[in-house]
ZAMARGU-4260 file (C-alpha; in steps of 0.2 Angstrom, whole numbers, plus 5000, padded with zeros to 4 digits):
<rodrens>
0) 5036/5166/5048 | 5021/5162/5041 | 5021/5158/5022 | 5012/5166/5010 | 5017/5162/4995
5) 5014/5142/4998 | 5003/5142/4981 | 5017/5144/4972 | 5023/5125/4978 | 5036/5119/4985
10) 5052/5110/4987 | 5054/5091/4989 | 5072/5087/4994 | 5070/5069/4994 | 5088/5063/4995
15) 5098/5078/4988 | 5110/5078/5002 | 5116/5063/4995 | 5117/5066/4976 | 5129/5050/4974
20) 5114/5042/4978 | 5100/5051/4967 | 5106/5043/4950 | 5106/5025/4955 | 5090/5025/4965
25) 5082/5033/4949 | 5085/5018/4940 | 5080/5008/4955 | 5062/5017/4958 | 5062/5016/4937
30) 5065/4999/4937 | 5052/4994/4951 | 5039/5006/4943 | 5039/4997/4927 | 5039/4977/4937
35) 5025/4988/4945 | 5015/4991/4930 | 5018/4975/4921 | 5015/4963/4936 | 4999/4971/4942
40) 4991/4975/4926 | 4994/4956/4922 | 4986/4950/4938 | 4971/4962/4932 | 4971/4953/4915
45) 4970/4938/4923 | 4958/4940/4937 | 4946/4948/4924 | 4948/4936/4908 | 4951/4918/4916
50) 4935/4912/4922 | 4942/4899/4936 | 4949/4915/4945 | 4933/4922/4946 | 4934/4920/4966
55) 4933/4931/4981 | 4950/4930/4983 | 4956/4935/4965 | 4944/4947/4968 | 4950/4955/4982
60) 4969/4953/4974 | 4963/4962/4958 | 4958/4977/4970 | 4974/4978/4978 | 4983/4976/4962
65) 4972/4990/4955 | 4975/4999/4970 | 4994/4998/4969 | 4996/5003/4950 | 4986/5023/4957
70) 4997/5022/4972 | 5014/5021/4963 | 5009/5031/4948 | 5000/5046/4961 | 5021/5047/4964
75) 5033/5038/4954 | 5034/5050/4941 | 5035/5065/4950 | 5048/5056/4962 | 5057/5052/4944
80) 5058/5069/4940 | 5066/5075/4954 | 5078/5063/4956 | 5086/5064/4939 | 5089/5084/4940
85) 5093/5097/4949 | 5073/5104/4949 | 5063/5099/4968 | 5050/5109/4963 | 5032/5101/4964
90) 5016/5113/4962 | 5004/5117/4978 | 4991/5111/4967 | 5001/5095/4963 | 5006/5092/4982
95) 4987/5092/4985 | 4981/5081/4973 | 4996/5071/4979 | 4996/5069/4996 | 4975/5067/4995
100) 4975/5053/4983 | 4992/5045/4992 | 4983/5045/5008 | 4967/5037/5000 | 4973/5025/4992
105) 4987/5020/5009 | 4970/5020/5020 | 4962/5010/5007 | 4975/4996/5006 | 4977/4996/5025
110) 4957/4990/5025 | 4960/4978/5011 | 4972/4968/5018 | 4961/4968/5033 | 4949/4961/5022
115) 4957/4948/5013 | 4964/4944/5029 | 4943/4938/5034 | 4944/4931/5018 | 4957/4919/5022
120) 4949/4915/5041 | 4935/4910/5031 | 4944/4898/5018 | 4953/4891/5032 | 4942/4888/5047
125) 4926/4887/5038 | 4929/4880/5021 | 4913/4870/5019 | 4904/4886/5022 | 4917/4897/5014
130) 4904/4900/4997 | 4891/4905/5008 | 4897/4918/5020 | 4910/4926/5008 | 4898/4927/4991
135) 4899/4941/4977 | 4886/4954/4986 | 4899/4954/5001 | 4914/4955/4991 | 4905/4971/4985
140) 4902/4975/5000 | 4919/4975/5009 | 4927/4981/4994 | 4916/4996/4993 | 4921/5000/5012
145) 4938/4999/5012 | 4937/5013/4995 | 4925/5023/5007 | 4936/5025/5021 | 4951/5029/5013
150) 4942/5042/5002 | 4934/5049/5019 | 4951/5049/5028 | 4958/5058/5015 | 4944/5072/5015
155) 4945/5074/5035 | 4966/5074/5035 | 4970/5084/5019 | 4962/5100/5020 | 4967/5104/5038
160) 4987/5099/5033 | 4986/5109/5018 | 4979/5125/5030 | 4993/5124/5042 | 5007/5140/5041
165) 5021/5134/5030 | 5037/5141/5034 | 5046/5152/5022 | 5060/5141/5013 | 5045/5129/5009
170) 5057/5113/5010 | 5048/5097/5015 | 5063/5084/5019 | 5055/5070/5009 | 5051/5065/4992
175) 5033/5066/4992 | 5017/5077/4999 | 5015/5067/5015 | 5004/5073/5031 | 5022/5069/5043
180) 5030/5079/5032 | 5020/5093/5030 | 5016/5094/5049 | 5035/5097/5049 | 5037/5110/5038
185) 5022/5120/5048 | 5029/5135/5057 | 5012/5136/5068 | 5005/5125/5081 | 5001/5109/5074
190) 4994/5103/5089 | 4978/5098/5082 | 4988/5089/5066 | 4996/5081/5077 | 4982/5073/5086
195) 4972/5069/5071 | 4988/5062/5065 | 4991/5050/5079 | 4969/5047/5079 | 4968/5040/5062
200) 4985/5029/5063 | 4978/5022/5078 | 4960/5020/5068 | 4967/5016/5052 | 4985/5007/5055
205) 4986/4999/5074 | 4966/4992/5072 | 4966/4983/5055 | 4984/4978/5061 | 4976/4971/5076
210) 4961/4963/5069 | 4973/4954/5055 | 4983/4948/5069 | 4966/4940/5078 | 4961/4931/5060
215) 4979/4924/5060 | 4978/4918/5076 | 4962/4908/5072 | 4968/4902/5058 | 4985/4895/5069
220) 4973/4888/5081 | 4965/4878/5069 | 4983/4873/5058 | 4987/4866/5075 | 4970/4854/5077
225) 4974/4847/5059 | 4984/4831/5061 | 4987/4830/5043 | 5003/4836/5034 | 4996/4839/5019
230) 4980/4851/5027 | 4994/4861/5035 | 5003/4864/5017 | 4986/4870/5009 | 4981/4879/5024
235) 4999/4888/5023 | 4997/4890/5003 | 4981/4898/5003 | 4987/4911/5018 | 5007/4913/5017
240) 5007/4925/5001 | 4995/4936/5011 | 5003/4934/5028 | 5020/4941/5018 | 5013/4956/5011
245) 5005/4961/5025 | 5021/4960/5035 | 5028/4968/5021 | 5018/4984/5022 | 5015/4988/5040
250) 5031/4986/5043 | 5035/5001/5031 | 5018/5010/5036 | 5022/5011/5055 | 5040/5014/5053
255) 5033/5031/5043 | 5019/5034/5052 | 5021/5031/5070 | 5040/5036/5071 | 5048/5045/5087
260) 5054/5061/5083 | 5071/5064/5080 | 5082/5067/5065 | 5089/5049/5064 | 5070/5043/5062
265) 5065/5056/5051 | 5081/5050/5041 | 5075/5033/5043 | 5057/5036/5037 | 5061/5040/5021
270) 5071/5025/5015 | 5054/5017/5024 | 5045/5026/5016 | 5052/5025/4998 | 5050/5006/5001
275) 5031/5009/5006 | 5026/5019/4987 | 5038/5008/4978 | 5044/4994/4985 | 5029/4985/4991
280) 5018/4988/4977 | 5031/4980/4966 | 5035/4965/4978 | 5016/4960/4980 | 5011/4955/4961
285) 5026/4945/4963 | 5022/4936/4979 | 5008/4930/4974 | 5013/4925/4955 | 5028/4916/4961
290) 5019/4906/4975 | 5002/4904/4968 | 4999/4890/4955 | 4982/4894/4950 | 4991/4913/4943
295) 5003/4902/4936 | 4993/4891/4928 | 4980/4905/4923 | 4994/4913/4914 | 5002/4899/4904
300) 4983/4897/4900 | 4981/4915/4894 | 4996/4912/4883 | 4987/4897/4874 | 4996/4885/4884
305) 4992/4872/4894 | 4989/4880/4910 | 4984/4863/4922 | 5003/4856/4917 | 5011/4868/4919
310) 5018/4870/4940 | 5031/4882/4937
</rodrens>
């Protein structure tokens, strides 16, 4: 039962057995891509051309918002196609470009929020010494780590899922080129996907996840010292919008990725799943717009306004 013929591609049936459904999420994931594309690009433009964001922190958020407009635009389009006709079809050559970029860039983002999450231990529990310990060369520095790892996670996970014996009909039950997925569709043993599989989302999702949790907990520690109110309200300014999106994306990521099987969770991934490539990147330039008055102000500034008067 072994395919052959799995260069030729295969099929993605996303949500087919609900066609009803097909036409409106189109305009939903069309919708969300272009909020993704206009609020992370601006939170680029503004990271990069006002000077008083020129900070670890904006830093860091112009990765991530960087990160996000690859990660929707490595699947959007594709998933766009499919979901306005009847054609499922995407390329083998396609589906590895896809699923080795799409796990990059996941990886990545998994340690960047980790990252930011240090970043925002430091600001609250050591803000006289917060210039100091995070300066520019470590910014660098952890940036260039989390790119590293997700770039090697992709180069140790892709080859040996795209080796495995696809069966015949070449129907993966999902909307993109995801290792889950894949291993599915395999009509060998996946043992060894399996385990690699359930190694690197331990690695890569329970650890980060875990060390994000210990930052937090420092930082709640220290909240609770502080007698006055208006210390607590910066010290949940500067870590709420964070604390949102992480929730936000581990949430969808374990739901995906560390899912019991059977068909009702399978089913379930996918609406998590579509929330993970689409959803999240498109919520998170606006989490921190909406709840963040120096991007606020940084963009009434960029329009030639007056951005320190400006609150809402």
């Amino acid at each position: 039962m072994v395919n052959q013929s799995s260069p030729m591609g295969f099929l993605l049936l996303g949500f087919s057995e609900h066609p009803q459904l097909e036409k409106v999420l189109f305009f939903v994931v069309l919708c969300s891509y272009l909020l993704t594309l206009l609020g992370n690009t601006l939170i680029l433009l503004l990271s990069t051309l006002d000077p008083r964001l020129h900070s670890p922190m904006y830093f860091f958020l112009s990765n991530l918002s960087f990160l996000d407009l690859c990660f929707t635009t490595t699947c959007v389009p594709q998933m766009l196609f499919n979901l306005w006709g009847p054609a499922k079809t995407i390329s083998f050559l396609g589906c590895s470009v896809q699923l080795f970029i799409f796990l990059s860039l996941g990886t990545t983002e998994c340690i960047l929020l980790t990252v930011m999450s240090f970043d925002r231990y430091v600001a609250v529990c050591q803000p006289l010494h917060y210039a100091t310990i995070i300066h520019p060369r470590l910014c660098w520095k952890l940036a260039g780590v989390a790119w590293m790892m997700g770039l090697l996670q992709s180069i140790v996970q892709t080859p040996p899922t795209l080796k495995l014996p696809f069966c015949p009909h070449r129907q993966i039950d999902d909307f993109l080129c995801e290792v889950p997925s894949l291993i599915r569709l395999s009509c060998g043993d996946t043992t060894f996907n399996e385990i690699q599989l359930a190694v690197s989302s331990v690695i890569l999702v329970v650890v980060p996840l875990s060390l994000i949790l210990v930052s937090y907990g420092a930082i709640a520690r220290a909240v609770m010292r502080i007698n006055s109110t208006e210390a607590w309200k910066k010290a949940l300014g500067t870590c709420s919008s964070h604390l949102i999106v992480v929730t936000l994306f581990y949430s969808s990521v374990i739901a995906v990725y560390l899912q019991p099987k059977n068909p009702y969770a399978q089913e379930r991934a996918k609406f998590f799943g579509l929330f993970y490539a689409v959803g999240t990147p498109t919520l998170n330039p606006l989490i921190y717009t909406l709840r963040n008055k120096e991007v606020k102000r940084a963009f009434w500034r960029l329009l030639g306004k007056d951005g320190d008067s400006k609150n809402t």
